[in-house]
N, C-alpha and C positions, 0 to 999 in steps of 0.2 A: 823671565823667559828661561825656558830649560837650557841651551847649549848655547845662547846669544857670546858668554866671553870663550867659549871654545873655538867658535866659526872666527869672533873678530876679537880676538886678545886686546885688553886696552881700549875698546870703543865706552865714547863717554856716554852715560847714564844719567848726566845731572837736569837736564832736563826732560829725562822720563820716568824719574824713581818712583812718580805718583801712578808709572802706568806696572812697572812691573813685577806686583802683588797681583794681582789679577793676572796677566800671560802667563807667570809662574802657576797660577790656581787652575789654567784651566789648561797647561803642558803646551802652550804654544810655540812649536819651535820657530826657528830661522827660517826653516823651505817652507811652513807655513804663511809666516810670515809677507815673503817678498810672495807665493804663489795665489794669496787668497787673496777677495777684494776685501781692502778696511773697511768697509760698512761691514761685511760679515765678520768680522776679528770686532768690533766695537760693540755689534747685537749678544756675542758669545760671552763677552769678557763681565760686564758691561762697560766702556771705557767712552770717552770723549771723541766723536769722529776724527776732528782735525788736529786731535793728538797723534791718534793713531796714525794719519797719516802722516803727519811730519816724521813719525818714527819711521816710519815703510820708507822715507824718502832719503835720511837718513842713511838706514841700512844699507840698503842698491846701493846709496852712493860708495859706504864704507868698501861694500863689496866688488864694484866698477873699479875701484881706485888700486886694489889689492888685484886685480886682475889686470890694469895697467888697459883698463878699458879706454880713461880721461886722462889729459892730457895735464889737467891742473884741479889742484882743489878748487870746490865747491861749494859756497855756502847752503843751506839747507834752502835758501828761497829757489836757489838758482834749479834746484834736482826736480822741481816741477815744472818743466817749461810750457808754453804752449806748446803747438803746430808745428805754428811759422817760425819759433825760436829754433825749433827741434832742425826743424828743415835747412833753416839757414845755417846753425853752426854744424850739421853734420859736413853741407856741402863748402863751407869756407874754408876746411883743411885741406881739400883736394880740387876745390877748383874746375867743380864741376859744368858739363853742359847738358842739356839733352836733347837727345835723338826723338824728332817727334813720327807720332803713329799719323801724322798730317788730316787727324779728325778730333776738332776741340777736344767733344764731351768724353773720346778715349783716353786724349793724352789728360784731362781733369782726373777721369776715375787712377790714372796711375801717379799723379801727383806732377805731373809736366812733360811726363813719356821716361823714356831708359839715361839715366847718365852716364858720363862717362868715371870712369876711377871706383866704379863698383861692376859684384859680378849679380846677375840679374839673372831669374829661370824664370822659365813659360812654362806652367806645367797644364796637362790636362791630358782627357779622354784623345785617342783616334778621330778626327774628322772635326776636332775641335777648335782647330784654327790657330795649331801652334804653326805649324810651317807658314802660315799667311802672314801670321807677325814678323815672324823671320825673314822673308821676302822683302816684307814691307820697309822692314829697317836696313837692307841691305840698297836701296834706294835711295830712303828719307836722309840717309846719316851723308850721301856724299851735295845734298845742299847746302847752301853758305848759311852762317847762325842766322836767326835762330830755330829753324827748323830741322838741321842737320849741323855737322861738322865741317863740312866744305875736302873730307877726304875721302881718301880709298876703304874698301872695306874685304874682311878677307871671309872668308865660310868653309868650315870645316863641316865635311859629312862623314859622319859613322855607317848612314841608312846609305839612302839612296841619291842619286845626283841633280847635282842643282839641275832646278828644272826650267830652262832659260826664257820658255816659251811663255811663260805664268809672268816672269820678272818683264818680257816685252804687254804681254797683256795690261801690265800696271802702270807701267809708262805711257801707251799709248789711250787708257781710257782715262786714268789720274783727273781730274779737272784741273789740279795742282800743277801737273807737270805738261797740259796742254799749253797753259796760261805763259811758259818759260821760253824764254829765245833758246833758242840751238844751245850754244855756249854755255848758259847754266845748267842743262838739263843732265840727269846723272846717265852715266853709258854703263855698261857693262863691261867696257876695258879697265873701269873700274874697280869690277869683282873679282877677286882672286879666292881659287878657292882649291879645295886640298881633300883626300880621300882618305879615313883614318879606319880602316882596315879591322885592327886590334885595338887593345890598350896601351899594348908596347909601342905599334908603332901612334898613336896618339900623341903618346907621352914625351918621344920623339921629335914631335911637331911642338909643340908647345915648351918646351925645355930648351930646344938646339935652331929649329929652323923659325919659328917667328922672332926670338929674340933676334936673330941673323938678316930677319926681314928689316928688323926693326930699323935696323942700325944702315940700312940703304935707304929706303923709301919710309914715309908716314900713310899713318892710317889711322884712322877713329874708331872703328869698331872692328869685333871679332864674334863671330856667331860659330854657335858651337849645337849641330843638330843631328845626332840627341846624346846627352852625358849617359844616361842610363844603357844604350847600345852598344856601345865601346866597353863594357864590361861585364857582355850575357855572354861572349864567347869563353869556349876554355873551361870542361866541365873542371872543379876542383875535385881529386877522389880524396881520401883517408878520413885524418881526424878535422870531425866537424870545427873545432874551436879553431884548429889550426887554419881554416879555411876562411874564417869569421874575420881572424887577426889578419892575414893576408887582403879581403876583401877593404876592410877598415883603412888598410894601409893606403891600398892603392886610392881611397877616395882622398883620403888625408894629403899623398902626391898630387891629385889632379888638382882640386880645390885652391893646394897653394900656389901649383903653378898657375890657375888660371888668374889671383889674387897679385900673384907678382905683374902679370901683364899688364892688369888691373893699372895698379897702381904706383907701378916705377914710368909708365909713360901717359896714364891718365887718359885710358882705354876705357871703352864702355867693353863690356864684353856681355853678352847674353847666350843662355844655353837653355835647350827645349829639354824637357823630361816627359817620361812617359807616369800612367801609372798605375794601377791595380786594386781589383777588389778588397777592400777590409770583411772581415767575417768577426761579429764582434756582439756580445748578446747586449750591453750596453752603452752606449754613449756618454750618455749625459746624466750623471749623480739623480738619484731621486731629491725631490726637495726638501724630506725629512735629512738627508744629508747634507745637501747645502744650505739647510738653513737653520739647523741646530742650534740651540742657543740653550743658556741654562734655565731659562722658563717653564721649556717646552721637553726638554730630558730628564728625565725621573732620576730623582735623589741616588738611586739606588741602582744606576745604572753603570755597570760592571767599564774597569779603564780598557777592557778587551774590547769592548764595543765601538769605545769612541776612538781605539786605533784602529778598528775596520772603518769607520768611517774615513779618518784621515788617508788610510791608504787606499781606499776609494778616489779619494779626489787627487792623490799622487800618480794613480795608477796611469798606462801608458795609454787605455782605451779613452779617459777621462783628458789626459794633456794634448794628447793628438790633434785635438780640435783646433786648436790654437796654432797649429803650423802646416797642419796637413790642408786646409780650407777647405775638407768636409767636416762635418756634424757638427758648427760653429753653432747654429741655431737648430732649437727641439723642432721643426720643422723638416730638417735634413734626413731625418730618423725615416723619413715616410717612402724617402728614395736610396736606391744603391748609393752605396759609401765609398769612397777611392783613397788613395792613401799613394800618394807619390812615390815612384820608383827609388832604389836606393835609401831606403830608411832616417830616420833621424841623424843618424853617422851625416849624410848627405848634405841636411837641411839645415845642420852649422854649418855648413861649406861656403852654403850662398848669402850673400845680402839682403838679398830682396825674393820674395818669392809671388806670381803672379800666376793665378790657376783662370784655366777657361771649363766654362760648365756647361753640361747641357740642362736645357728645364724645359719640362713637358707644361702647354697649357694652352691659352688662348692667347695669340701675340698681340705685340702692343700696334701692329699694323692692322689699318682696316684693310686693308687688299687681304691680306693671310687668315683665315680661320682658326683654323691650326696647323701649326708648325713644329718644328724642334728648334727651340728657340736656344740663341750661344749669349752665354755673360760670362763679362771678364770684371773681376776684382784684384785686389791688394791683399795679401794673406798677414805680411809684414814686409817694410820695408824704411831702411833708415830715413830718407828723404819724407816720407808721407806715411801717416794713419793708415790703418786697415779700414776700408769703407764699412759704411752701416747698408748701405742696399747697393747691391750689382748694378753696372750698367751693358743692358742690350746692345748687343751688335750683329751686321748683319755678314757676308762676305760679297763682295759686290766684285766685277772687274777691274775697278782702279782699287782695290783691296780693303778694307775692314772700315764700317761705317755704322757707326751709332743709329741703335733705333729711338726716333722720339716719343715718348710718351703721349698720349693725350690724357686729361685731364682727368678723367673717370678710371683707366686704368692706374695712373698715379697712385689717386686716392684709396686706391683697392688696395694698393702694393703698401701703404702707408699704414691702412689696417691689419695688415697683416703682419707689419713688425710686432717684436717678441717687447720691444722696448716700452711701448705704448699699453703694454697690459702687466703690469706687474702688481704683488699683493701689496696689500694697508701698509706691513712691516717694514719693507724697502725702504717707506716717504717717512718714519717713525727716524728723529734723532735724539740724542742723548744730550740733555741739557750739559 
């Protein structure tokens, strides 16, 4: 490999020396390395699949560990975990719980619903059903486990004011919360909640007066709607850079403040984001770029070439997909592209990131013909996998409810994953 003892001085070799003639021959570096899939580094090189992999596993780890990401070494079996491995040791350091959306197949598509000791965002379109989740959880979280937390909850608005009338409408149609004696059922003396004007005074709130709440009363959750509104006020004038550095700053303050709440008292905290057009000529690498190999690229082709490719697939139009949760699948390409407020700066901030969509088409209800249909997915998140297909929801008066498929649109939906059609060369291994 070209920079492998640069990145990680002293990383051992000894059981990859057969692989690195080949990464050297074909300039594979480090960000290649951890960002490409090893099938495509094995086709390229030509090298042993689950060599390659062990090296990729390897690496992260080397790299995790110098980053003071883990908590202890790792042997190389351990850096492939499942799921459920993943899921349980993220949540066994902190002692998590979660807050449920009190509809199975929503709190499945999010991996159990919102926990607590991580920061959580909603992101999505206008009308998209972030404020309903928000609602929903400012509810959910004051019932006893394991549905809720059995506390108080606070709600910081930037927008506009909680909307009280919306929170009695959910209470009183709920099926959940019909079913509930007086005594368990969640009140609104409950909800406390706070007006954050600026950034300043935000910042204010979160640094001086919740810690201060903290320290009198308990509470489980802290909702935060919207991150992105608390810092459109206040044009900046002069030097552009200088306004960059500034804005960078202020996300890097909020993020930790929100992450101390987080996790010195083992808070759920969740915060709605808005978000915005991408304008972008392409998405998703051509396949001669992503699937390059030395078979298929002529002898005689220039090392200028195959660093546009690589910066192709480094570039920010090409990684976006991967955190933004549009243009994930060549299908996305066909509809407007959104790209969540407050930039990548932003999106280390959070934990988890969960986008609500709109999709044009024929709904999975036989009552609806057509509709504008809302799915919520996983983008990433420490607790759970990013899903393979959305799941439908609808908004109803006891708030957000899964739509169920029937059988035939299933299968429709099923064919039309990207997974299920791939070329000869993909299923092709290297003895």
């Amino acid at each position: 490999m070209t920079d492998l003892f640069e990145v990680l001085p002293g990383f051992d070799i000894t059981n990859y020396r057969h692989l690195m003639h080949s990464l050297t021959r074909e300039n594979i570096t480090v960000a290649e390395l951890v960002s490409l899939e090893p099938a495509e580094i094995a086709r390229r090189c030509p090298l042993p699949l689950l060599d390659v992999q062990r090296l990729v596993a390897n690496v992260i780890g080397r790299l995790h560990s110098d980053l003071n990401m883990i908590t202890k070494p790792q042997s190389s079996s351990d850096l492939l975990p499942t799921a459920s491995d993943a899921k349980s040791k993220s949540l066994s350091s902190s002692a998590a719980k979660f807050i449920s959306t009190l509809d199975p197949d929503i709190d499945a598509a999010l991996g159990g619903g919102f926990p607590t000791g991580f920061v959580s965002e909603v992101v999505g379109e206008s009308a998209a059903g972030k404020t309903q989740i928000l609602y929903g959880l400012l509810l959910s979280a004051q019932l006893p486990e394991p549905q809720g937390l059995g506390k108080a909850v606070v709600y910081i608005s930037t927008e506009d004011e909680l909307y009280t009338k919306r929170l009695v409408q959910i209470l009183t149609s709920s099926p959940v919360y019909q079913g509930l004696p007086a005594h368990q059922k969640p009140s609104l003396d409950n909800v406390y909640t706070i007006k954050a004007t600026n950034f300043d005074r935000l910042m204010h709130i979160l640094e001086f007066q919740i810690p201060h709440f903290l320290r009198k009363s308990k509470f489980g959750l802290l909702v935060l709607d919207s991150a992105a509104a608390a810092l459109h006020g206040g044009d900046r004038m002069g030097d552009a850079a200088v306004a960059l550095g500034a804005r960078a700053s202020e996300l890097g303050r909020l993020g930790q403040a929100l992450h101390n709440i987080a996790m010195e008292k083992n808070i759920a905290v969740v915060c709605s984001n808005q978000v915005r057009d991408r304008f972008t000529e392409s998405i998703i690498p051509t396949q001669d770029i992503m699937r390059s190999s030395p078979s298929e690229t002529p002898s005689t082709q220039s090392t200028s070439a195959q660093r546009d490719a690589r910066n192709t697939i480094m570039s920010l139009d090409h990684q976006q997909r991967f955190f933004t949760g549009w243009g994930d699948k060549p299908v996305d390409q066909l509809h407007d592209l959104k790209t969540p407020a407050l930039g990548p700066a932003w999106a280390s901030q959070v934990d988890a990131r969960i986008v609500l969509k709109f999709g044009d088409g024929p709904s999975s209800s036989k009552d609806d013909e057509a509709i504008r249909r809302r799915f919520i997915n996983v983008v990433y998140a420490p607790w759970t996998g990013p899903k393979v297909r959305s799941t439908e929801f609808t908004i109803e008066a006891g708030g957000l409810v899964a739509r169920k498929q029937d059988k035939k649109q299933q299968e429709i939906e099923e064919l039309l994953d990207d997974s299920l059609w791939k070329d000869d060369e993909e299923d092709q291994e290297f003895p």
